[in-house]
matplotlib code that plots the C-alpha trace (Angstrom):
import matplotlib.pyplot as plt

x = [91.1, 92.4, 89.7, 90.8, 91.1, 87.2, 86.2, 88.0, 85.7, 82.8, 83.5, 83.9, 79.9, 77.4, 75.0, 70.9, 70.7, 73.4, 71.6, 68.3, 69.7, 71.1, 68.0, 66.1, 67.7, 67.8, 63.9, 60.7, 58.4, 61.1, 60.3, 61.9, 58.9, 59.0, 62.9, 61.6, 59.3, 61.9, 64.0, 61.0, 60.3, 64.1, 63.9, 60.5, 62.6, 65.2, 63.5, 62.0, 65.4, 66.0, 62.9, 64.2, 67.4, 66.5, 63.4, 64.2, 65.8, 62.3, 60.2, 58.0, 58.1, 54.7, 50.9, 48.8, 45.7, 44.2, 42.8, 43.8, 41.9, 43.5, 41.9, 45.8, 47.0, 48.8, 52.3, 53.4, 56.1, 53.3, 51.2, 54.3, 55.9, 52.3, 52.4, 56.0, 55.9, 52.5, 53.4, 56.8, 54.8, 52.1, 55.5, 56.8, 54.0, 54.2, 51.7, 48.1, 46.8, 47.9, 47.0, 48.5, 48.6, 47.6, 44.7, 41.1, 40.5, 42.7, 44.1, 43.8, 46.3, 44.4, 41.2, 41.4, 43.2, 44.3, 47.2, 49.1, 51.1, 50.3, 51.6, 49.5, 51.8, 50.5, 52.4, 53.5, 54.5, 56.2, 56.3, 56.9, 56.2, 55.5, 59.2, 60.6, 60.6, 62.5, 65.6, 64.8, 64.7, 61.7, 60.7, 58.8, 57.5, 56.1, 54.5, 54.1, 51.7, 50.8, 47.7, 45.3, 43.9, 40.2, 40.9, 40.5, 39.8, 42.1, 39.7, 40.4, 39.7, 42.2, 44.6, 43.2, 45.0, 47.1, 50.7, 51.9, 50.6, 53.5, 56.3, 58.0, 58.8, 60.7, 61.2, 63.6, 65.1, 65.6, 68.2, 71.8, 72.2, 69.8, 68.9, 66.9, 66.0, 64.1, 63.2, 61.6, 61.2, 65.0, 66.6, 66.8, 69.4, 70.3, 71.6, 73.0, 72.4, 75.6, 74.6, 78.0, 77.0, 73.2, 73.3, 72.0, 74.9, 75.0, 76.1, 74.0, 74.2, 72.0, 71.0, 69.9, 68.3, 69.5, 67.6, 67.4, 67.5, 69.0, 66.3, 63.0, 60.5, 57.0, 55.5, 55.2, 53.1, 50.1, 51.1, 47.7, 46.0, 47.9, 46.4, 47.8, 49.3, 51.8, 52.4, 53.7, 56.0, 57.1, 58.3, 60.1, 61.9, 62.4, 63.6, 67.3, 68.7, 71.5, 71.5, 68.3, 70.0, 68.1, 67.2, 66.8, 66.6, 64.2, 64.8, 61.6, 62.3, 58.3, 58.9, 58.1, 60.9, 63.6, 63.0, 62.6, 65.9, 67.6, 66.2, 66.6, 70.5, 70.7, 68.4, 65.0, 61.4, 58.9, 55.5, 52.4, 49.6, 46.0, 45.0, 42.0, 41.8, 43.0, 41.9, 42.5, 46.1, 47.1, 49.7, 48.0, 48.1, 48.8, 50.9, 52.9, 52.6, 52.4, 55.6, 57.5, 56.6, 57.7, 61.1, 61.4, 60.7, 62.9, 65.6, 64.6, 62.5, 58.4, 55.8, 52.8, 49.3, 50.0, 48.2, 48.2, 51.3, 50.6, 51.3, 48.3, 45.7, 43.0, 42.7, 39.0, 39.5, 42.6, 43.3, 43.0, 44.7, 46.6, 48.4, 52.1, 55.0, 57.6, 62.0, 63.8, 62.4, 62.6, 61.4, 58.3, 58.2, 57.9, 55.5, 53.2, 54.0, 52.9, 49.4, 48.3, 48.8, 51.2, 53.9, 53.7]
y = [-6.7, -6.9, -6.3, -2.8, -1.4, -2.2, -0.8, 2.1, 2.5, 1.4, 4.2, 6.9, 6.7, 8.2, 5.9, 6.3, 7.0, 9.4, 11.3, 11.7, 13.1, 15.5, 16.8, 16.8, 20.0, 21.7, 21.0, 22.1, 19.4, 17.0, 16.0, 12.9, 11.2, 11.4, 10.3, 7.1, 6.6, 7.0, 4.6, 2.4, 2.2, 1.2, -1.7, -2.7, -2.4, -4.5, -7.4, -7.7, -7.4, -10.6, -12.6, -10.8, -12.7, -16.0, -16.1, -18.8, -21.6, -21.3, -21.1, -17.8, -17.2, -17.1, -16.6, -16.7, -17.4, -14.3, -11.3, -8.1, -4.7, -3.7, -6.7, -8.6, -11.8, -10.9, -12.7, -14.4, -11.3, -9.0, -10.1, -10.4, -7.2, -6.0, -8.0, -6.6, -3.1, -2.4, -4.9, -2.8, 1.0, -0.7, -1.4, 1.9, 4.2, 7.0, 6.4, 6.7, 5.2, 3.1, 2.8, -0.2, -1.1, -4.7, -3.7, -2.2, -0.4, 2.3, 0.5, 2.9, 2.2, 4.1, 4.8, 8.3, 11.7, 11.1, 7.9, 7.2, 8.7, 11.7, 10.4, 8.6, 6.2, 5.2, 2.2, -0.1, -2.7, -4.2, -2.8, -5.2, -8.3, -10.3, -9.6, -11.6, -15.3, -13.8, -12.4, -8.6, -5.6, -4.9, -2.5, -0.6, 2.8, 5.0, 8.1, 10.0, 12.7, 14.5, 14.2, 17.0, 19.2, 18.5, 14.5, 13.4, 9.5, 9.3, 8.3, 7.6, 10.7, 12.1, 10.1, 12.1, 15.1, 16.0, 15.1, 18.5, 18.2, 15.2, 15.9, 13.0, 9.8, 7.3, 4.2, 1.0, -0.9, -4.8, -5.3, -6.0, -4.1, -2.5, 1.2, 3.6, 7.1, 9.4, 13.1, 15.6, 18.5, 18.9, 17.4, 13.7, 11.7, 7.7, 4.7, 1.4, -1.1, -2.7, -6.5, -6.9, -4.7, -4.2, -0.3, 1.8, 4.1, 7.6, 6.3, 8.7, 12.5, 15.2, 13.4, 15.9, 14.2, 15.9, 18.0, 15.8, 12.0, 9.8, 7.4, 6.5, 3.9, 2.8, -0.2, 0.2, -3.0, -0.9, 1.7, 1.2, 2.1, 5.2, 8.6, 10.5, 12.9, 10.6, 8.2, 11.2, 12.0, 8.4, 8.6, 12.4, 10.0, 7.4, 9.7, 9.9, 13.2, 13.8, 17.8, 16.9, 14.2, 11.7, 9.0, 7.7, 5.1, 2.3, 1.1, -0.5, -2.8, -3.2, -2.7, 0.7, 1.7, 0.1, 1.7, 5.1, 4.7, 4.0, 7.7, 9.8, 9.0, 8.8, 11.0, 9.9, 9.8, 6.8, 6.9, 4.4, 6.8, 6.3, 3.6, 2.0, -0.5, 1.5, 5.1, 6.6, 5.1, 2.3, 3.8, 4.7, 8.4, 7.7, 5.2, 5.4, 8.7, 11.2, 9.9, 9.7, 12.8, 14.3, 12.6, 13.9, 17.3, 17.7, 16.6, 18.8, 16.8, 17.0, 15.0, 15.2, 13.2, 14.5, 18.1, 18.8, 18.3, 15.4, 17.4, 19.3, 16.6, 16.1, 12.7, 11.1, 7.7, 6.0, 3.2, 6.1, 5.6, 8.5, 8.7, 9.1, 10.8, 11.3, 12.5, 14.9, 18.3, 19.3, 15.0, 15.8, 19.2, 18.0, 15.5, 17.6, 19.6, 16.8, 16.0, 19.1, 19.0, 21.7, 20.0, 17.0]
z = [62.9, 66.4, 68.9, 70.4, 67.5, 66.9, 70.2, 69.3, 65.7, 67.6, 70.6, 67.8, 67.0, 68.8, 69.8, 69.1, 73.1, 73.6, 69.9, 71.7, 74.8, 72.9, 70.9, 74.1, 74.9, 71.7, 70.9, 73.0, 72.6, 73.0, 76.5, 78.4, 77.6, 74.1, 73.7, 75.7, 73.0, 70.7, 72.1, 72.3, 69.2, 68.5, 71.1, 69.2, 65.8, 67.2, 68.7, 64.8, 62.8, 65.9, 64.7, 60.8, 60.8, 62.3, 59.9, 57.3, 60.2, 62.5, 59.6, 60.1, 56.5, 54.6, 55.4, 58.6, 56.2, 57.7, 55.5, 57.3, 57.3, 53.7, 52.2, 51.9, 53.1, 56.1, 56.6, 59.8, 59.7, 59.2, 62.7, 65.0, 64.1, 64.7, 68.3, 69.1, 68.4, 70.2, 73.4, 73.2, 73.4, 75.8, 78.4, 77.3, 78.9, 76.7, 74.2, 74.6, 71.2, 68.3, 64.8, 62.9, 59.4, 60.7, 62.7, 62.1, 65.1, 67.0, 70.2, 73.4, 75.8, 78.5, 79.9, 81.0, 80.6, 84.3, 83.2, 80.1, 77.7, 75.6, 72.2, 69.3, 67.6, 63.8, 62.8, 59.6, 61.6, 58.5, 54.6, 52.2, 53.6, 50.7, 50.0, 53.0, 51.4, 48.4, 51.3, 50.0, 51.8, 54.3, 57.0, 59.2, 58.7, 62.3, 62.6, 65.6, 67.5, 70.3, 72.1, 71.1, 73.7, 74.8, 74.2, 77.9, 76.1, 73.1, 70.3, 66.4, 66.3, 68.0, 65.4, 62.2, 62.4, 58.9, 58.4, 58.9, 62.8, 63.5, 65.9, 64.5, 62.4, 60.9, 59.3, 60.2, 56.8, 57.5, 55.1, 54.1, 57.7, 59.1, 59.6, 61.9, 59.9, 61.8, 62.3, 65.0, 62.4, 63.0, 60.3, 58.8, 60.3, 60.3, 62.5, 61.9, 64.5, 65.0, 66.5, 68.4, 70.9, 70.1, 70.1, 67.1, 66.0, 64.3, 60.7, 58.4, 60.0, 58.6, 55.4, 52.7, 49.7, 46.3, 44.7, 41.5, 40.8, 38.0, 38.6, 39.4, 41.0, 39.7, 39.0, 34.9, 35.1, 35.8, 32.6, 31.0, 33.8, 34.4, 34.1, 30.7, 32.1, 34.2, 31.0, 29.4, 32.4, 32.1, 28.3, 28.6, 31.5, 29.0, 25.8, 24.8, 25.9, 27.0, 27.3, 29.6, 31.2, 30.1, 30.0, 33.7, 35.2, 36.6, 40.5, 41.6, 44.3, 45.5, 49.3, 49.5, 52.6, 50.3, 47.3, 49.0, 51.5, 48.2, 47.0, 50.3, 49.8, 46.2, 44.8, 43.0, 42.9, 44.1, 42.3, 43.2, 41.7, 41.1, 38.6, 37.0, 39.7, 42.7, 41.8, 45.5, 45.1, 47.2, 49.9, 53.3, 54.2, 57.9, 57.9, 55.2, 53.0, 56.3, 58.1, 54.6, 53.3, 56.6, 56.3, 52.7, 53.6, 56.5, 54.1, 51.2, 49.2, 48.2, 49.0, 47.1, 46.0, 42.3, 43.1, 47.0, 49.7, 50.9, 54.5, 53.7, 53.4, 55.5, 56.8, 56.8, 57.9, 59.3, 56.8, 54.2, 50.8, 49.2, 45.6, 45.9, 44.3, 46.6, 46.4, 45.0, 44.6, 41.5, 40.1, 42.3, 40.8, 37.2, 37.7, 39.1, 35.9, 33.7, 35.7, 35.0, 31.4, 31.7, 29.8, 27.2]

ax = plt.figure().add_subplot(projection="3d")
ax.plot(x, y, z, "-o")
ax.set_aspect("equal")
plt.show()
């Protein structure tokens, strides 16, 4: 390809900073300040797709021999996305308060209502990790907040406030390329970063998930620990019907962002419900069931713990687990359906 000719298809995207420019006007709470933070969070995102792709020659693949707040063996990948995305937001100045997947407090980034940001940030600094030494798809998941009113010292606190209350998220997939998907409550919409010129680009507009799926995701190696109502689901899924359109499928990569990219765009459901062993589910509501289900919904899909939207829960704690079935409408739908025993 002769290089004007690529300028010219690289000049015909809109880029992730021209995007939020243009939002700004169109939404009220999307202030200056928060399309910084936006953009911050894409630096952060592209720093670790740097440290990503350079992985397996400097040798940052494996273990730190730590045990993080979830009680897993944190990754090398896991603590320096951790570092990069909360020293990026620290620089940034708009964000008052972390949460991290990798870390067992809430960081404060100021000391007073008088300097700082007015956003709490609630971070996966990196889904998946145990997936990196195998080359598969990884990524990081970000949920976002305003400030509440009375909160002069941003407190953990502060942070539990129920998915419905975010004013944004998003999730970066480290992959075969790699992909930006966020949304303000505005719709759903998708960049590719393009490394010739370092700039996320507009490749995924207004992405609506369909309504139904051909396929689904959940680790059947927990099956015996499933509830009943859910291992009925899982053989209607399974049965030979064609008028039904069934059977489905299985797509279960095992990093979460991966498996549920693959279902935004292609239709599906991802399931990681309750089990013998992890009967609170295993998924954490704030950073990884809240900013999802938001996604989901903005793109016409359901979120749900099995009974309640998941937009509806109340959060306790900030490391708080949640059940999970998340995608197409009408798959969420019909699980529900089966929990309840309304179907068999």
């Amino acid at each position: 390809m002769q290089t004007g000719t690529r300028v010219e298809e690289i000049g015909a995207f809109k880029t992730l900073e021209q995007f939020i420019i243009e939002r700004q006007e169109q939404q009220e709470h999307s202030t200056g300040a928060f399309s910084r933070l936006i953009r911050d969070l894409s630096v952060a995102a592209k720093i670790v797709n740097w440290h990503m792709r350079r992985g397996g020659i400097l040798d940052i693949f494996g273990d730190t021999g730590e045990i993080n707040v979830q009680g897993e063996v944190q990754q090398v990948m896991d603590a320096l996305a951790h570092k990069e995305f909360v020293r990026t937001l620290k620089r940034g100045g708009e964000c008052c308060l972390i949460g991290s997947e990798e870390h067992a407090e809430a960081i404060p980034l100021r000391a007073n209502g008088n300097d700082g940001g007015d956003y709490i940030v609630l971070l996966d600094p990196l889904d998946g990790s145990s997936n990196i030494e195998v080359n598969v798809s990884v990524g990081t998941i970000f949920s976002i907040y305003r400030l509440p009113e009375g909160f002069g010292t941003p407190t953990v606190e502060a942070a539990l406030q129920k998915g419905a209350e975010q004013v944004g998220a998003g999730y970066v997939v480290y992959g075969s390329s790699t992909i930006l998907v966020y949304t303000t409550g505005n719709g759903v919409n998708g960049f590719t970063l393009d490394p010739s010129i370092g700039e996320f680009l507009l490749s995924h507009p207004d992405i609506r998930i369909p309504d139904d799926g051909t396929m689904y995701s959940i680790n059947e190696g927990n099956y015996n620990s499933f509830e009943r109502g859910l291992k009925q689901y899982i053989k209607w899924m399974q049965k030979e019907s064609p008028e039904e359109g069934l059977p489905l499928s299985t797509r279960y990569i095992g990093s979460f962002v991966a498996d549920f990219h693959r279902n935004l765009l292609k239709g599906g459901l991802y399931m990681y419900p309750s089990t013998t062993k992890n009967p609170s589910g295993k998924l954490r509501l704030m950073y990884e069931a809240n900013p999802m289900a938001f996604i989901v919904e903005q793109a016409g899909g359901a979120a749900s713990d099995g009974h309640t939207r998941i937009l509806d829960l109340e959060p306790e704690k900030l490391h708080q687990r949640t059940p999970l079935y998340i995608g197409s409408e009408r798959m969420v739908d019909t699980a529900k359906q089966f929990l309840r025993g309304e179907r068999d």
